[in-house]
C-alpha positions in Angstrom: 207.3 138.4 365.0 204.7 139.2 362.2 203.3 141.7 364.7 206.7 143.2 365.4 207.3 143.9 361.7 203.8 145.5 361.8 204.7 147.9 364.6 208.3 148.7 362.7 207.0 150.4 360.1 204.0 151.9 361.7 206.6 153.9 363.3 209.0 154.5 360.3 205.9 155.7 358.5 205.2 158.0 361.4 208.3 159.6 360.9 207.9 160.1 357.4 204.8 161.3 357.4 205.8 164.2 360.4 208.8 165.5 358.0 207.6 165.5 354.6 203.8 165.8 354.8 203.3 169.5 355.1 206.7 170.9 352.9 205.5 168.9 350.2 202.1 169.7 350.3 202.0 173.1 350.0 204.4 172.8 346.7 202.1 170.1 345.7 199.0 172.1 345.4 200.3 175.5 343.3 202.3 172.7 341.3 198.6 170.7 340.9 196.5 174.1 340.1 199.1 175.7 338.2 199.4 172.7 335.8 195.7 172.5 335.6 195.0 175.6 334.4 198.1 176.0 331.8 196.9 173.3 330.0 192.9 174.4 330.4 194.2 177.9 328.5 196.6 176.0 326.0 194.1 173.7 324.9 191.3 176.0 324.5 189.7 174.9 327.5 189.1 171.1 325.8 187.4 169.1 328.9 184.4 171.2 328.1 185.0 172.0 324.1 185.4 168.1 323.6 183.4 166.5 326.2 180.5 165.0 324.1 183.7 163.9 321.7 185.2 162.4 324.6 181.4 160.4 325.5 181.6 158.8 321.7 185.1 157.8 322.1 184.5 155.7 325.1 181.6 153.8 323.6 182.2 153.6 319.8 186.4 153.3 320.3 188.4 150.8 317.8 187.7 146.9 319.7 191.1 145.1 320.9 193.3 143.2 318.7 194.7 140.4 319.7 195.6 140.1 323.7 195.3 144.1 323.6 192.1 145.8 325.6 188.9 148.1 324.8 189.2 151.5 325.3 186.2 151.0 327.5 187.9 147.9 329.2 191.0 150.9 330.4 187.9 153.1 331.0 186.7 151.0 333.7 190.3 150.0 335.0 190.9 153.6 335.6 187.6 154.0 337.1 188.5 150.8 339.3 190.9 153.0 340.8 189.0 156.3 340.8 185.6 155.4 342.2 186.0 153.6 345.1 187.2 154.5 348.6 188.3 158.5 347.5 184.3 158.9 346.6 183.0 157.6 349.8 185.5 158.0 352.9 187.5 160.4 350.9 184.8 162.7 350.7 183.8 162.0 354.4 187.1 162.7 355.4 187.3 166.1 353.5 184.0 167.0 355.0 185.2 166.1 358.7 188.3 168.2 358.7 187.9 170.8 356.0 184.1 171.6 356.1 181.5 172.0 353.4 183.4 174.1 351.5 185.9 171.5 350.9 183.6 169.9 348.2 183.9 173.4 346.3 187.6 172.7 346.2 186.9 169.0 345.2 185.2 170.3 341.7 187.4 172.8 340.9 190.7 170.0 341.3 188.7 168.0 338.6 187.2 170.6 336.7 190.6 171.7 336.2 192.2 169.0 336.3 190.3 167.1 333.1 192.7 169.6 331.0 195.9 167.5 332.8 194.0 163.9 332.4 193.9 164.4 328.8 197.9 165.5 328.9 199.2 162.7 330.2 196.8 160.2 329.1 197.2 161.1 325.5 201.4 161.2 326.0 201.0 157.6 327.7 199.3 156.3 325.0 202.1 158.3 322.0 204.9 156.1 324.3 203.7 152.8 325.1 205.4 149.7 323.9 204.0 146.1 322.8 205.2 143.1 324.6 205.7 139.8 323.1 202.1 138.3 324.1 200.7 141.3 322.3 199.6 143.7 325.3 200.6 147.3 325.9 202.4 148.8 328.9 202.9 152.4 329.3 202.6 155.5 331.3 204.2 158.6 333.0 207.7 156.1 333.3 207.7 155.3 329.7 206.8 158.9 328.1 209.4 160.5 331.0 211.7 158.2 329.6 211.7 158.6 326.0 210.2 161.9 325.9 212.3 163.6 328.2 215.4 161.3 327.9 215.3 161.4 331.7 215.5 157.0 332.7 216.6 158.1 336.2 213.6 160.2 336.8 211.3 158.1 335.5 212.7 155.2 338.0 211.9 157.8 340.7 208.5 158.2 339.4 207.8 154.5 339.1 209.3 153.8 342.4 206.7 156.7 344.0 204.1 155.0 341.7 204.9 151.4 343.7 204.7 153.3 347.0 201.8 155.3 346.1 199.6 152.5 344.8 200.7 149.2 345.4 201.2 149.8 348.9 200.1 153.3 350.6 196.4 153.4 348.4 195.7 149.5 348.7 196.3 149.9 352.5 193.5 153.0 352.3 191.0 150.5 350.6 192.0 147.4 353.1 191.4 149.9 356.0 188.0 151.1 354.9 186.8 147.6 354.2 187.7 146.9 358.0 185.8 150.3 359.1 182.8 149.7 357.1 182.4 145.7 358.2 183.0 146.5 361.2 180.5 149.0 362.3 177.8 146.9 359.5 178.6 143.0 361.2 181.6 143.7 363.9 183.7 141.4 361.7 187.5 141.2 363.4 189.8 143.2 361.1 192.3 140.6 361.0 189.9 138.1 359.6 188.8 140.6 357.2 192.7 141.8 356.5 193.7 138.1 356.2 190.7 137.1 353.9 191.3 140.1 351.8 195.0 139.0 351.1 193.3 135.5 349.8 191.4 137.3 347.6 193.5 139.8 346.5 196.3 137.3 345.3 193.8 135.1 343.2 193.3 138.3 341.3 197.0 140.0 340.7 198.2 136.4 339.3 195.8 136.3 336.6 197.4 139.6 335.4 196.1 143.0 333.5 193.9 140.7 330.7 191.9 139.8 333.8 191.9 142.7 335.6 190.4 144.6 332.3 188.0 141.8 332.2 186.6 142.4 336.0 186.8 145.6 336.5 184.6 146.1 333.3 182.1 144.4 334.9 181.9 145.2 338.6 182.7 149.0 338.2 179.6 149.6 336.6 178.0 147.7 338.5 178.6 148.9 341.8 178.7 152.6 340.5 174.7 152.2 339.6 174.4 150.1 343.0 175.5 153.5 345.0 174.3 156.1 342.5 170.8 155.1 342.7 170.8 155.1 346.2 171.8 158.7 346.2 169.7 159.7 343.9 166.7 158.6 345.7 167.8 160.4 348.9 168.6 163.4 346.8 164.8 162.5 345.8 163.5 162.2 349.5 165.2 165.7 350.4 165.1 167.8 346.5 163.7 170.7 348.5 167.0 171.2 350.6 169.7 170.5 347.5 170.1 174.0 346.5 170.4 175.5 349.5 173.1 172.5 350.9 175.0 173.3 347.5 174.3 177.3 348.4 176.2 176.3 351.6 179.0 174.4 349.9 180.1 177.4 347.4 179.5 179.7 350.4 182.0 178.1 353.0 184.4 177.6 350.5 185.7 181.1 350.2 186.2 180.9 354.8 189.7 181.4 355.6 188.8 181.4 359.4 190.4 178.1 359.7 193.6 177.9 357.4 195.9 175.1 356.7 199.3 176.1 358.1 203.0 175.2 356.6 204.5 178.1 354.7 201.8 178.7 351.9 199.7 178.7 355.1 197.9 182.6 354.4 197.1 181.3 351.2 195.5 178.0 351.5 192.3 177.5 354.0 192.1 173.9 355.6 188.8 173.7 353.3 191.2 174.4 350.2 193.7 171.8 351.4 191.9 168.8 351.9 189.7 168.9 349.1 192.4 169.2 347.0 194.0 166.3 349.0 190.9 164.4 349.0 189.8 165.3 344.8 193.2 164.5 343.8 193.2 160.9 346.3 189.6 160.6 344.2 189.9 161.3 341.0 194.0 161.7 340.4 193.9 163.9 337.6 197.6 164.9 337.0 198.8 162.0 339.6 200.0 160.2 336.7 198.1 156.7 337.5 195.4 156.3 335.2 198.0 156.8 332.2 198.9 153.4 332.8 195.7 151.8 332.2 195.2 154.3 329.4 198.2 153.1 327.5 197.1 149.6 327.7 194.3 150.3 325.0 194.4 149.9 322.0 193.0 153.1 319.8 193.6 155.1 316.7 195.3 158.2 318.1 196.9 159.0 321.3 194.2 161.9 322.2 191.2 159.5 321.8 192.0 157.8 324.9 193.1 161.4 326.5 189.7 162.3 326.0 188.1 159.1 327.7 190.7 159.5 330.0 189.0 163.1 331.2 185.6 162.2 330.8 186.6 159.8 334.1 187.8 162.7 336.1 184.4 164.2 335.5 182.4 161.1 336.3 184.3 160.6 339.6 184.5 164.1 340.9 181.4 165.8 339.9 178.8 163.4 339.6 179.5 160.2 342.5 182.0 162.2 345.1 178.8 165.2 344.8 176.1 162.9 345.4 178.3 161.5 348.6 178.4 165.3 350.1 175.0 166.0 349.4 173.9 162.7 350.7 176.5 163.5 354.0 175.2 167.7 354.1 171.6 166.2 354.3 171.9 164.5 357.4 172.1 165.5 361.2 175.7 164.8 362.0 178.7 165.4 360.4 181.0 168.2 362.0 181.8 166.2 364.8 185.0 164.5 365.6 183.8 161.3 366.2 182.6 160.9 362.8 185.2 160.7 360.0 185.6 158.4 356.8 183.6 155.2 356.2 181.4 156.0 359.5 180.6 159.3 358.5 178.8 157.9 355.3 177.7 155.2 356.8 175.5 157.6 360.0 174.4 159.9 356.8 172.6 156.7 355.1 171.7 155.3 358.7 169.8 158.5 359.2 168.3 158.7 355.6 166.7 155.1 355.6 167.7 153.6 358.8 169.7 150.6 359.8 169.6 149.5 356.0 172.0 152.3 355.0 174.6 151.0 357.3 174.9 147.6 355.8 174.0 148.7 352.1 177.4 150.8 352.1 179.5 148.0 353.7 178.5 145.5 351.0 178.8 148.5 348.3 182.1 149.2 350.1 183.6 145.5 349.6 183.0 145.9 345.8 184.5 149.5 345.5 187.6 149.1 347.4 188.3 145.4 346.2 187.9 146.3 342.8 189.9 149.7 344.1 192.7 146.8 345.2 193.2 145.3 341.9 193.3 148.9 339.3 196.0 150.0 342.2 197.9 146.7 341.7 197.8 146.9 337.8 199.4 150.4 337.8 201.7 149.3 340.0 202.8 146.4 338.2 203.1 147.8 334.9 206.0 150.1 336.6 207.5 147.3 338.5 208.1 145.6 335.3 209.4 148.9 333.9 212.0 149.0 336.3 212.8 145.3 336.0 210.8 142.9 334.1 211.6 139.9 335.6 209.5 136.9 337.4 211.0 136.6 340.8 211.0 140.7 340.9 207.3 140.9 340.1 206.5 137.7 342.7 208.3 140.0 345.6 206.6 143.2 344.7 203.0 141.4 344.7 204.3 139.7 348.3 204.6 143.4 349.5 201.0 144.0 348.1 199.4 141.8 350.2 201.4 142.5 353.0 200.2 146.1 352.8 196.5 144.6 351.8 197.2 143.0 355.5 198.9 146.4 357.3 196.0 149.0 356.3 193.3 146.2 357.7 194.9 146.0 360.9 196.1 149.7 361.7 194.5 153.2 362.1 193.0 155.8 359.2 195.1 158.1 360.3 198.2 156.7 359.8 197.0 154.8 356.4 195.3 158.3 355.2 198.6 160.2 355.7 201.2 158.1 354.4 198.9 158.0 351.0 198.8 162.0 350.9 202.4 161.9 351.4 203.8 159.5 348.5 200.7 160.8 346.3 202.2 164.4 346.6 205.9 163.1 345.7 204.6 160.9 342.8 202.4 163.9 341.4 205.0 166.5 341.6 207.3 164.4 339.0 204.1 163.9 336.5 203.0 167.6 336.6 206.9 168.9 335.9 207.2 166.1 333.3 204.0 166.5 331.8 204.1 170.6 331.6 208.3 170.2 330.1 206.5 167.5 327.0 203.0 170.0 326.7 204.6 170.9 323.0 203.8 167.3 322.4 200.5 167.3 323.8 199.3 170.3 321.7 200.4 168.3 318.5 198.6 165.4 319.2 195.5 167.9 319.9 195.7 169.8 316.6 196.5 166.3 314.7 192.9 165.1 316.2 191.0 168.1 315.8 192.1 168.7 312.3 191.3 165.2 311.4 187.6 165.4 312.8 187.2 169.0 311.6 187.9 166.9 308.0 184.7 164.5 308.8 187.5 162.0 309.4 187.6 159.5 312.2 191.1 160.5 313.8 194.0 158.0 313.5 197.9 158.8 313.9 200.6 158.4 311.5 204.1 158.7 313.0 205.1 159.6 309.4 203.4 162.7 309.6 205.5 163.7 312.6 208.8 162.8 312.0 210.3 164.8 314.7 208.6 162.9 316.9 210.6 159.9 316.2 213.7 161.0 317.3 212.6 160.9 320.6 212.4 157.1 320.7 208.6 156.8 319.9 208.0 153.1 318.7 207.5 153.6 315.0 205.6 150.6 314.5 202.9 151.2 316.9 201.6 154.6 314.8 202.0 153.1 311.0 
């Protein structure tokens, strides 16, 4: 009967995916550019103006009070999230379909997009609230609803956010776990699906304290693990990097092969799926890593919009380019039989052998299961937005792990296209929302500024802003 349920909404996912995917999609990506560059003019381009600002935040920012976490701690959630499967399969799978040039289209989604992480980062942390055990919840639910005075459209967004990560992105991770063991050790993806379930729900019941805690200390971990293994082939094969980034810029600007749907003349498939694939990556203006940023505990609203960005830069441009170069170096990887996890996995094969293959699947377990648990803490924090209430949260983590369960046992394709769908829905309500409350964003940014400008270290009184009170800001958290 299990099985049954399994096949049910394989098929109502199919169906789904067929009407929506492509209408929403080519909204999605004028919406996603058009929002990225508004707020690079409006800011005065700040994800390059600010970025050294945005490197001392992360490591000198205020230390937690009370149950409260690190601004480096919501750093490294974010980045649980972030760098994992969309760095390593997503950039595979961009490769595969759109070509070289799709990496082109990868950097300029998070070059862009850094102007957008600080937007909603910094209006998630202005919105949050304090719950009783002394922790912080927030995000694009919370600022949508007292910002905007809009509660039903910020149920929308946290329902897309539920979809989106707690069930669409963790089957991605599940799935690639299964790929990569598979072609490393032959392990059975139900074994794998069913032992990932176990592990998954001793994790999600120790709630966001712990998952702070552990992703603090695997994400760097595992990032070093897979950059230095990239840097050394980048090492072994210096002489052909410029001419494989030559390439890269070069093919992205070929409109030969164009994506189709009614923007179709406009967008090249190249275009479209590394946009698809930066945004799966990095999810600047998806409005998921506001909730770990809210969950910090700093002086001022931007300073975590500015760690915030500095994450979209460390995902994007430095670990998703070393994946392409370390894929564009190799001898195979236009074909069709190669695509995600495998295609990284023949492009370390052929760099240093047999090695590569089972290197990746045990890098692979740590970046997707740590990928698992920042997915899960977004989605909780908007589960309990919607209804904060025990035997609500205890369904919505059953669903989890079912989900954990469906991505291990059915195909990328389908996994891969039901996350672009409910990522394009959930990222169409933060971009509108966050453009509508930019007034608020560009306060927060000249509050900051003027304050370091002063030799100050920035911190945020409410009570210089009183208009912002009347849209329901907690007064209490900003004294």
């Amino acid at each position: 009967m299990f099985a049954d349920l399994v096949a049910i909404i394989e098929q109502g996912l199919s169906w789904f995916i067929d009407t929506f995917d492509g209408p929403l999609w080519d909204v999605t990506v004028l919406t996603l550019l058009g929002t990225g560059i508004f707020f690079t003019i409006t800011t005065g381009v700040i994800q390059f103006r600010l970025f050294p600002q945005s490197l001392r935040e992360m490591w000198f920012g205020r230390a937690s009070e009370g149950q409260s976490i690190t601004p480096f701690q919501a750093f490294a959630t974010g980045l649980a999230s972030r760098v994992g499967v969309g760095n390593i399969g997503g950039v595979a799978t961009a490769i595969a379909l759109g070509g070289e040039g799709a990496v082109f289209w990868m950097w300029v989604t998070a070059l862009i997009g850094m102007s957008s992480a600080f937007a909603e980062s910094s209006l998630a942390q202005l919105f949050k609230v304090k719950d009783k055990d002394g922790t912080f919840r927030g995000g694009p639910a919370y600022y949508i609803t007292q910002g905007l005075k809009a509660p039903w459209l910020a149920v929308c967004f946290a329902i897309a956010l539920i979809f989106t990560f707690g069930f669409a992105f963790n089957a991605v991770q599940s799935n690639s776990i299964v790929e990569a063991t598979h072609n490393a050790w032959k392990w059975d993806p139900h074994y794998v699906g069913l032992g990932l379930v176990a592990l998954t729900a001793m994790i999600i019941f120790g709630g966001i304290k712990r998952i702070g805690k552990v992703s603090a200390k695997v994400v760097p971990m595992m990032a070093l693990f897979y950059l230095i293994m990239a840097v050394i082939i980048l090492g072994m094969n210096i002489d052909k990097v410029p001419e494989v980034l030559s390439n890269i810029v070069r093919s992205a600007f070929n409109f030969d092969a164009m994506a189709g749907g009614i923007f179709g003349t406009l967008f090249s498939q190249a275009m479209l799926m590394g946009i698809k694939r930066g945004l799966f990556s990095n999810e600047a203006g998806m409005g998921s890593a506001p909730n770990a940023a809210a969950s910090a505990d700093v002086k001022h609203p931007a300073s975590q919009g500015l760690i915030q960005m500095l994450g979209v830069f460390v995902d994007t441009i430095i670990v998703c380019t070393c994946t392409a170069i370390v894929i564009l170096l190799s001898d195979d990887y236009g074909g069709e039989s190669l695509k995600s996890i495998s295609l990284t996995q023949n492009a370390l094969e052929y760099h240093v052998g047999e090695f590569g293959v089972h290197f990746l699947a045990f890098i692979l377990l740590l970046f997707a299961f740590s990928s698992i648990i920042g997915n899960y803490a977004y989605a909780e924090s908007n589960i309990r937005f919607i209804k904060n209430n025990p035997i609500f949260v205890l369904l919505f983590r059953l669903v989890v792990l079912f989900f954990v369960y469906f991505g291990a046992v059915n195909s990328g394709t389908i996994v891969w296209s039901f996350a672009d769908t409910v990522m394009a829905i959930m990222s169409m309500i933060n971009l509108v929302s966050i453009v509508i409350l930019a007034p608020i964003v560009w306060l927060l940014l000249k509050d900051y500024q003027q304050q370091l400008k002063a030799g100050k270290e920035p911190e945020f009184k409410v009570e210089d802003h009183p208009s912002l009170l009347k849209r329901g800001l907690d007064p209490r958290l900003w004294k």
